[in-house]
N, C-alpha and C positions, 0 to 999 in steps of 0.2 A: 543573631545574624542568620539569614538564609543559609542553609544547606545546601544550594543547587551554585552550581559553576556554570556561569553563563557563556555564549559565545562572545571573545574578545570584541570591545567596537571597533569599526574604521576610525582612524583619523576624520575627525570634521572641519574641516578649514571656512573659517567666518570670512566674510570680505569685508575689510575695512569701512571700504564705500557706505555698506550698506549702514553700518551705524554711527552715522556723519547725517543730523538733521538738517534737511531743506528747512532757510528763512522761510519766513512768512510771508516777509514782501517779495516772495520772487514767485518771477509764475513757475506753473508745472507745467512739462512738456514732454515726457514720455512715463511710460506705465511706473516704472521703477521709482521714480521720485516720488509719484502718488501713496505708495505703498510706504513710501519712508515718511511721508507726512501723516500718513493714517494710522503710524505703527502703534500709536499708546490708544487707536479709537476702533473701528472696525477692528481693521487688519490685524489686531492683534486677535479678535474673535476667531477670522478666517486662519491666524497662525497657529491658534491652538485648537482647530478643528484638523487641521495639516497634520501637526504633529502627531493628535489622537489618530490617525490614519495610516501616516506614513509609516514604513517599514526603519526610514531613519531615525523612530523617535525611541526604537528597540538600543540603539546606541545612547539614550540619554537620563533613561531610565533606569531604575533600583533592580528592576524583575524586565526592563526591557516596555515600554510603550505604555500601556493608561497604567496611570497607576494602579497596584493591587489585580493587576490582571495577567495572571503566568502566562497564559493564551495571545500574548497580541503579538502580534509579527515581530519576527528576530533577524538581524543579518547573519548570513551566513558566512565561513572564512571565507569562500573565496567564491568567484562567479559561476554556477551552474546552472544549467540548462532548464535541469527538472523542475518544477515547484511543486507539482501535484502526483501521487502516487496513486496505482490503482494495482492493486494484487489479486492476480484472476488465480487463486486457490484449489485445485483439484485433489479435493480429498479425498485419503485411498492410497493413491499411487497411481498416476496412469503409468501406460510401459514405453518407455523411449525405446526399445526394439523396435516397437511397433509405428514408432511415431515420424521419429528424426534423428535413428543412430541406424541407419540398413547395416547387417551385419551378413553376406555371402556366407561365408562360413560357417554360419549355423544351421543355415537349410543343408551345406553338406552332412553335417553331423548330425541330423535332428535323428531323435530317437536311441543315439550313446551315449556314454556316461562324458563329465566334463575329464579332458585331457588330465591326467595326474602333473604334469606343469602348471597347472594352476592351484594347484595346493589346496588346502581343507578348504572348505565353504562353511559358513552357518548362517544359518538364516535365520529368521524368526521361526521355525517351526524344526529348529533343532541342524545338525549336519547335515546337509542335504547331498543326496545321491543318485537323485530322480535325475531322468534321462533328459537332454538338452529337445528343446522345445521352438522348431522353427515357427517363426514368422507366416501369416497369409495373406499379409498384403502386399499389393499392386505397388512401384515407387518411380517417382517421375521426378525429374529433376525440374524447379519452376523459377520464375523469374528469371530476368538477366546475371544473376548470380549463380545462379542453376544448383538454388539449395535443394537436396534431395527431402521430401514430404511424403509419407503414404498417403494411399484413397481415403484416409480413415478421415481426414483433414483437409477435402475441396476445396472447402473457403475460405480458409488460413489459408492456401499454398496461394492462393489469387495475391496475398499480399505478403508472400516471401522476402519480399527486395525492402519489409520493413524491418524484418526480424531479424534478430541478433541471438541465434541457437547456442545458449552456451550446452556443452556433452559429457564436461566432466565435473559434474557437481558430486559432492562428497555429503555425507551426515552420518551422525554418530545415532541417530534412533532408529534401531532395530524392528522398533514396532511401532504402533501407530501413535500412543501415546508420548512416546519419547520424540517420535520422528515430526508429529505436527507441532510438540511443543519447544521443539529446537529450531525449526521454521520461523516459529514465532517471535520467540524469545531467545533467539540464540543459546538455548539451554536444553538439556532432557529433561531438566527437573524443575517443577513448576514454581510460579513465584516471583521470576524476573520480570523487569518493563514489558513488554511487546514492541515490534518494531515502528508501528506506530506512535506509541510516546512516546519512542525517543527522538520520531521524528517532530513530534510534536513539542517539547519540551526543549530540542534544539531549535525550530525553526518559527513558532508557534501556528498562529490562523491569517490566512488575510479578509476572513467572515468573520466577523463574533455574533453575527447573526444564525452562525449552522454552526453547529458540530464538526471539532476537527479532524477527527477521524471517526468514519462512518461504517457498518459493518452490514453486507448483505447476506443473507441464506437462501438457498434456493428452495426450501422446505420447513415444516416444525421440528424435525428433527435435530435432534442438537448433535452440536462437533464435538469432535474430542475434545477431551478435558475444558470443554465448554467455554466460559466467560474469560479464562484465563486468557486463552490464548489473546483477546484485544484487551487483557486488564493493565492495567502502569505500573504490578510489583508493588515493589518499598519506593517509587516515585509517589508524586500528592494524586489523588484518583481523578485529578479533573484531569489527566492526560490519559485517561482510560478511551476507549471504542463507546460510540452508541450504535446499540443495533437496530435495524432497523425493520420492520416485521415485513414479510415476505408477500403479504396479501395485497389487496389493493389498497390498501392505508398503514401507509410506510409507521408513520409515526400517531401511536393513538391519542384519544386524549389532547389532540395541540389547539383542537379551536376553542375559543371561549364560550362557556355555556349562553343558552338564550338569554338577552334580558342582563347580561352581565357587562356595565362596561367599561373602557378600556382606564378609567380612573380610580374607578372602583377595584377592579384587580390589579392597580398599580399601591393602590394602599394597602388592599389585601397583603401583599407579596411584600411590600415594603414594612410591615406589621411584624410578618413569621420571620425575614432578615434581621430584626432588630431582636426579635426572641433567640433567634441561630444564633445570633452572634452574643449575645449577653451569655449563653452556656456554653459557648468555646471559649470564652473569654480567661477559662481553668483550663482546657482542655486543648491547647494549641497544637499537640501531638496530633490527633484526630483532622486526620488529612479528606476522611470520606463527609464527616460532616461540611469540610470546607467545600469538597467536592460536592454537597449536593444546595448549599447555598449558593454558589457559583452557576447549578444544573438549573435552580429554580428562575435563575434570571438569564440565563440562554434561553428556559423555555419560551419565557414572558416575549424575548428580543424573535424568537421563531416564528410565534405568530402571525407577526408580520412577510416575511420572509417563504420561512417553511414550506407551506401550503401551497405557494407558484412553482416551488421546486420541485417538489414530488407530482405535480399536475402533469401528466405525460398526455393528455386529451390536444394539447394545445402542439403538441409536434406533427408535421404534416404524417400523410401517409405514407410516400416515399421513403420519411426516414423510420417508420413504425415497421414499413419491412424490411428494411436493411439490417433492420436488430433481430427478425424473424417473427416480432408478433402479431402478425395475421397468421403463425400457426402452433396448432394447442405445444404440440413437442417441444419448440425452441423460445414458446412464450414468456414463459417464469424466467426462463436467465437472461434471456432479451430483456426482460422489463427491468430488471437488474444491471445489465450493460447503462441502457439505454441513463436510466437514473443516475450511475457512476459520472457519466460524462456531464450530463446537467450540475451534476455536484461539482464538479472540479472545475467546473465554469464559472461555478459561483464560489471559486475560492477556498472549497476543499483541500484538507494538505493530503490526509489519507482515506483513500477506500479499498477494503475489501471486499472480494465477491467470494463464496464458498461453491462451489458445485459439488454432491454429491454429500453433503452434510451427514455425518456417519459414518465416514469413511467406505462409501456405496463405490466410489473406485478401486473400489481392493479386489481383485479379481484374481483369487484364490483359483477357481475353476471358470470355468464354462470364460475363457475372458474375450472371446468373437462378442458374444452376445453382450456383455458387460461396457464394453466399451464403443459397441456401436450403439447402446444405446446412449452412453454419457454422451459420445461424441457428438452424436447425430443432436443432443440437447445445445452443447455449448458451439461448436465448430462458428456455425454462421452469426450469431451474437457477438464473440468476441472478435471477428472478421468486422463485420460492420462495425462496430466501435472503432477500431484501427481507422478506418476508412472516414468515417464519419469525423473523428479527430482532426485528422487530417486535411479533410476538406474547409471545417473549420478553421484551421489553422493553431490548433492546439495540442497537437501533436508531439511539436519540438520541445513542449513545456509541461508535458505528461508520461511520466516514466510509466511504461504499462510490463507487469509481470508476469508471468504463465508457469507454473508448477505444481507438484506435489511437495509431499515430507519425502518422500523417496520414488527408484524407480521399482521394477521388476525385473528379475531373476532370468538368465536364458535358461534356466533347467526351469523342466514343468514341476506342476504341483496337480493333483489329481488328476494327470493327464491331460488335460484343456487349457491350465492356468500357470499363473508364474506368483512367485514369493517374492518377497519384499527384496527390495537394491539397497538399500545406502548407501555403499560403496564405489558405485557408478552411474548418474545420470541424468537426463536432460533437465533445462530450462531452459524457458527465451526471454528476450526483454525488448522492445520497442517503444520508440519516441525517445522524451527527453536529451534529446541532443545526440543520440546516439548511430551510428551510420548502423545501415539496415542491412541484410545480403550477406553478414559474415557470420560464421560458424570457429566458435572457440571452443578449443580440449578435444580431448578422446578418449575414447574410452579399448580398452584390449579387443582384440578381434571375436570375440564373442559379446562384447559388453557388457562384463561382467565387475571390471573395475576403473575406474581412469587413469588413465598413466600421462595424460599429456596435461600441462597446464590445469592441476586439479584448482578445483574452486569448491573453498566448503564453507558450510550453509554461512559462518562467521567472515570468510572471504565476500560472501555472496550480501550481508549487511554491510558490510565497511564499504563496497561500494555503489551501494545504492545512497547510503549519505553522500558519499564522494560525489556522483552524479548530482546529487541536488545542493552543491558547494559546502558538505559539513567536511569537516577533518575526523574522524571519528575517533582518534586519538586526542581530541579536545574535547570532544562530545561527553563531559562528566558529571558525572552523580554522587557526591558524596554520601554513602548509606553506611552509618554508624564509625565512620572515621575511616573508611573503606572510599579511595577513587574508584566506581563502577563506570565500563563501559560494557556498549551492545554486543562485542565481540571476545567479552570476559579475558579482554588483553591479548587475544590469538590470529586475529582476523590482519587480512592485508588488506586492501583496496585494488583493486585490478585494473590499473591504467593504460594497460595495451591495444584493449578495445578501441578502434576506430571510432570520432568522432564525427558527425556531418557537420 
């Protein structure tokens, strides 16, 4: 028997009618009797290409939709907004001091030590005692909401009245390592699912033409604890991340050699399938071979597909600069936005985007400089994408994220910079059915910890399932006789949040 716990089906209620055959001798005279007369001929062809498709055929199936396929569309409990995720990742830490928590108070004290009411500190670089570290940004309250944004952020603040600021996010990793792989994987210790397989593994694909959860970098540099962070754990690997390579050929290797053709690599492939599977055939444990027998024939299905998707030439100009690639600064993560949105148009459940890969957001010191650079990279990228969503009309059905693993420190660190937060700070989230303009939690008048409405990172998965209708309390993994969930049994969902 499968090991995985699927989402419960709906009820499916048959209509009688419909399987009551029309005589022969009688005429047909609207679509529906046709369909009942055609059912053991066509129609039954068209019925079971329906099913292969439908999200309803995840209700009628072993593993949910085509047979032998963990990947095909699943219902979820209950009706939610989101279907597609996109998690705009700032690795590092950017500083919600600096961003979307103004704190008065610290420009009064900048330069003294933190209040003895606030008790020890430790930070990753040990008890800290270094003198509090005001702010030098400009703050303007925007939109009709009149959410407060520094200058660091022009072209996010143009579409404040999307954004949903949460201010008291909470995590337990201290340091980069712990802090991006608790992000990910609702864990400090590596190992577990990622938040994409389980969204994948709950929900599955509505492509099995693409990749269902896709993974961007803004560089070759690699992230913390690297692969892990989009891997699927003790889940089967074909719920892992494909990444996608950063250059202008997202995906290598996808077109078919010269001179090679499409029957000829259909037997080729249907060849090395038949060899995979005669040596799993002992091996049943071995979830990565299944995973890359399942990989060789998404690729074959890519082919086709692939190649339009990643094609960004065919997008007018108008929208080439709304993402900022008509200039070098804002290009790479633009061309990264811009691809997200094509992805999720065609059916993507998850994407991630990385900015600063390395953790290049840690701004240790000199953090003016540090963050006007990232900024000045992603601000107008991930602005346009909002916009662009939305003008589309895909906005309400795209839950869009914005974060680090943590925040920064209001005491300085080398004098210019600030240390790591966990303890208190921002993220936002827009679309997927979520009203824009509202700002949840807080953080203590320095921003140094949350005391209102904390949300932690385990809070902060449960309801992003919740948003795309999972119960995350159902959402389970049997691994070794062990019910696993994303939120290792701790996590609430945060239903207070205003919906549109």
């Amino acid at each position: 028997m499968s090991n995985r716990q699927l989402l419960p089906p709906c009820d499916v209620n048959l209509s009688i009618s419909a399987m009551i055959p029309v005589p022969h001798h009688e005429v047909l005279t609207n679509r529906r009797d046709f369909l009942r007369r055609g059912g053991a001929g066509f129609g039954a062809l068209a019925l079971s290409y329906l099913l292969g498709e439908n999200p309803l055929s995840a209700a009628l199936g072993d593993e949910g939709g085509q047979a032998g396929s963990p990947m095909s569309a699943k219902l979820a409990h209950r009706m939610g907004k989101a279907k597609s995720v996109i998690f705009l990742f700032m690795e590092g830490g950017p500083s919600h001091l600096d961003t979307f928590d103004p704190k008065p108070l610290l420009r009064e004290l900048q330069g003294k030590e933190l209040p003895p009411s606030f008790g020890q500190v430790i930070t990753a670089m040990g008890e800290s005692r270094a003198p509090l570290l005001a702010d030098k940004r400009e703050w303007k309250q925007h939109g009709q909401s009149g959410m407060w944004i520094s200058d660091w952020l022009p072209h996010t603040a143009k579409v404040a009245d999307e954004l949903c600021v949460i201010r008291s996010c909470v995590s337990d990793g201290i340091n980069h390592a712990g802090g991006v792989c608790q992000m990910n994987t609702g864990s400090i210790f590596g190992g577990r699912p990622s938040l994409g397989s389980w969204v994948n593994y709950g929900l599955g694909t509505q492509n099995q033409n693409l990749p269902a959860f896709v993974v961007l970098k803004d560089s070759d540099s690699q992230v913390v604890n690297g692969v892990r962070n989009w891997g699927s754990g003790f889940m089967p690997a074909v719920y892992q991340g494909v990444q996608f390579d950063p250059d202008g050929t997202p995906i290598a290797n996808l077109m078919t050699p010269k001179g090679i053709s499409d029957q000829r690599q259909r037997a080729k492939l249907n060849f090395l399938s038949k060899m995979n599977g005669h040596y799993g055939e002992s091996r049943t444990d071995n979830s990565q071979l299944d995973a890359r027998i399942k990989a060789y024939e998404l690729a074959f299905r890519m082919q086709a597909e692939a190649p339009e998707t990643v094609d960004l030439a065919k997008e007018s100009e108008a929208t080439k600069k709304l993402y900022g690639l008509d200039d070098p600064k804002t290009a790479t993560f633009g061309r990264n936005c811009l691809l997200a949105r094509r992805l999720v148009e065609r059916g993507v459940r998850f994407v991630q985007l990385y900015s600063g890969a390395g953790s290049r957001w840690d701004a240790h010191n000199k953090i003016e400089d540090n963050h006007s650079k990232y900024f000045g990279q992603t601000d107008k990228p991930i602005a346009g994408l909002i916009m662009d969503l939305k003008s589309r009309g895909l906005l309400d059905e795209t839950l869009i994220i914005w974060g680090g693993e943590f925040g920064r420190t209001p005491m300085s660190e080398g004098g210019d910079g600030r240390d790591h937060n966990p303890t208190g700070f921002t993220m936002w989230m827009a679309g997927g059915g979520i009203k824009g303009g509202q700002v949840i939690g807080s953080t203590d008048e320095l921003g140094l910890r949350a005391v209102d409405q904390k949300m932690h990172v385990h809070d902060l998965h449960a309801t992003i399932l919740h948003l795309m209708g999972v119960d995350h309390t159902r959402l389970i993994y049997k691994y070794k006789g062990r019910p696993e969930r994303i939120d290792q049994n701790e996590g609430h969902a945060f239903t207070k949040m205003q919906m549109a």
